[in-house]
C-alpha positions, 0 to 999 in steps of 0.5 A: 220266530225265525228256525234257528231260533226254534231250533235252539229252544228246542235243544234248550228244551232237551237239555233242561230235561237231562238236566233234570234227570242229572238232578234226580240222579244226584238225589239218589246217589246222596240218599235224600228226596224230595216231600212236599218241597222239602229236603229228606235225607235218610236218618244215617245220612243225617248222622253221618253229616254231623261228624263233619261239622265244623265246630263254630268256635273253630270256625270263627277262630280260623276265618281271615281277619278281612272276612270278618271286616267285609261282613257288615257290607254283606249283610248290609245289602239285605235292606236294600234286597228287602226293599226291592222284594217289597216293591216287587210284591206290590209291583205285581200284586198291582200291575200284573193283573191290569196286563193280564199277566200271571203272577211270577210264583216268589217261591219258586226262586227264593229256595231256602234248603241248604240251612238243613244240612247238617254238616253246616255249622251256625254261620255257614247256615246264616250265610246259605240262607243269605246267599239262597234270599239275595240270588233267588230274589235276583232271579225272581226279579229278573223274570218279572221284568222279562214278563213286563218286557215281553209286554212292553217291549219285546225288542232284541238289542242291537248289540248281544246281551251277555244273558237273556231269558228264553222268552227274548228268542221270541222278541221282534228284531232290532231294527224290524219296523214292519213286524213291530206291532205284529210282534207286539201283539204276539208277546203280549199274548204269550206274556199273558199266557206266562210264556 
C-alpha cells in the first residue's frame, strides 16, 4: 500500500477514536448508557421525555396530506428489503465459509433503539424502527460485498467512487498489471482475516 494511503487510514483511524469519545460524551450529557447493548436512561429522564410526546391523534391530524398519500410506497420497500436480508443470510451462511471469510455480524448494523424514546409517539416509532431496518441492512450489505470484493476483486476503479469502505485503500491500482495477482493474494488473506 502506497504511504499516502497508509497516512490516511491512520488519520481515519484517529478520528474514528475521537469520534467515539464525542459519543461517550453525548451519553453522559443525555444521561443515558449503555448495558448489554441496550439504551438506559435515567428514570427523571424518562419522565421527563414523555411531556414532550406528540399526541398520535395530533399527530395524525397535522401531517401533510402527501405524506400520508406516499406512505404505502415506503412501507412497500420493506418486501423487497426483506428479501434481500433473506438472500444475504444464506448467501454468507453458504459462501463465506468456502472463502474463509468471516461472517459479517447482521447485528451490528441493523440497531433497533430509538423506538424506546419515549418522546416518540406510535407512528414516529414505527418509522425509526423502518428507517434503523432499511439503512442498517444497506449498510450490512455493503460490507458484505466489500468482503466478497476484496475477495474477488480487489481493484480500485479508474474514475473516483463517491464512497467506498476503508479496506478499498488497500486494493490493487487500476491499471497495475504486474502487482495484480500479488495484490490479489494480499486481499484475499486480509479478507480472511475480516480486514
Amino acid at each position: 500500500m502506497s504511504e499516502p494511503f497508509s497516512e490516511l487510514l491512520e488519520k481515519i483511524a484517529r478520528l474514528q477514536e475521537q469520534l467515539d469519545d464525542a459519543f461517550e460524551e453525548r451519553a453522559r450529557r443525555f444521561r443515558y448508557e449503555l448495558r448489554n447493548r441496550k439504551v438506559v436512561f435515567e428514570r427523571e429522564v424518562l419522565e421527563a421525555h414523555k411531556a414532550f410526546r406528540t399526541r398520535l391523534s395530533q399527530y395524525v391530524l397535522n401531517a401533510r396530506f402527501l405524506s400520508i398519500v406516499t406512505a404505502p410506497f415506503i412501507y412497500f420497500v420493506a418486501i423487497p428489503f426483506a428479501f434481500l436480508d433473506l438472500s444475504v443470510i444464506v448467501y454468507q451462511a453458504v459462501c463465506f465459509p468456502v472463502y474463509g471469510i468471516p461472517k459479517v455480524p447482521r447485528g451490528d448494523y441493523i440497531v433497533f433503539d430509538r423506538h424506546r424514546l419515549g418522546y416518540l409517539n406510535a407512528v414516529e416509532k414505527l418509522n425509526c424502527v423502518y428507517c434503523a431496518y432499511g439503512n442498517g441492512l444497506i449498510a450490512w450489505v455493503q460490507e458484505v460485498a466489500s468482503r466478497t470484493e476484496a475477495y474477488w476483486c480487489p481493484i480500485k476503479h479508474a474514475r473516483r467512487v463517491k464512497t467506498t469502505l476503508p479496506r478499498y485503500a488497500r486494493f490493487s491500482d487500476y491499471g497495475s498489471a504486474e502487482t495484480y495477482h500479488e495484490d490479489l493474494e494480499k486481499n484475499r488473506e486480509a479478507a480472511r482475516k475480516g480486514l
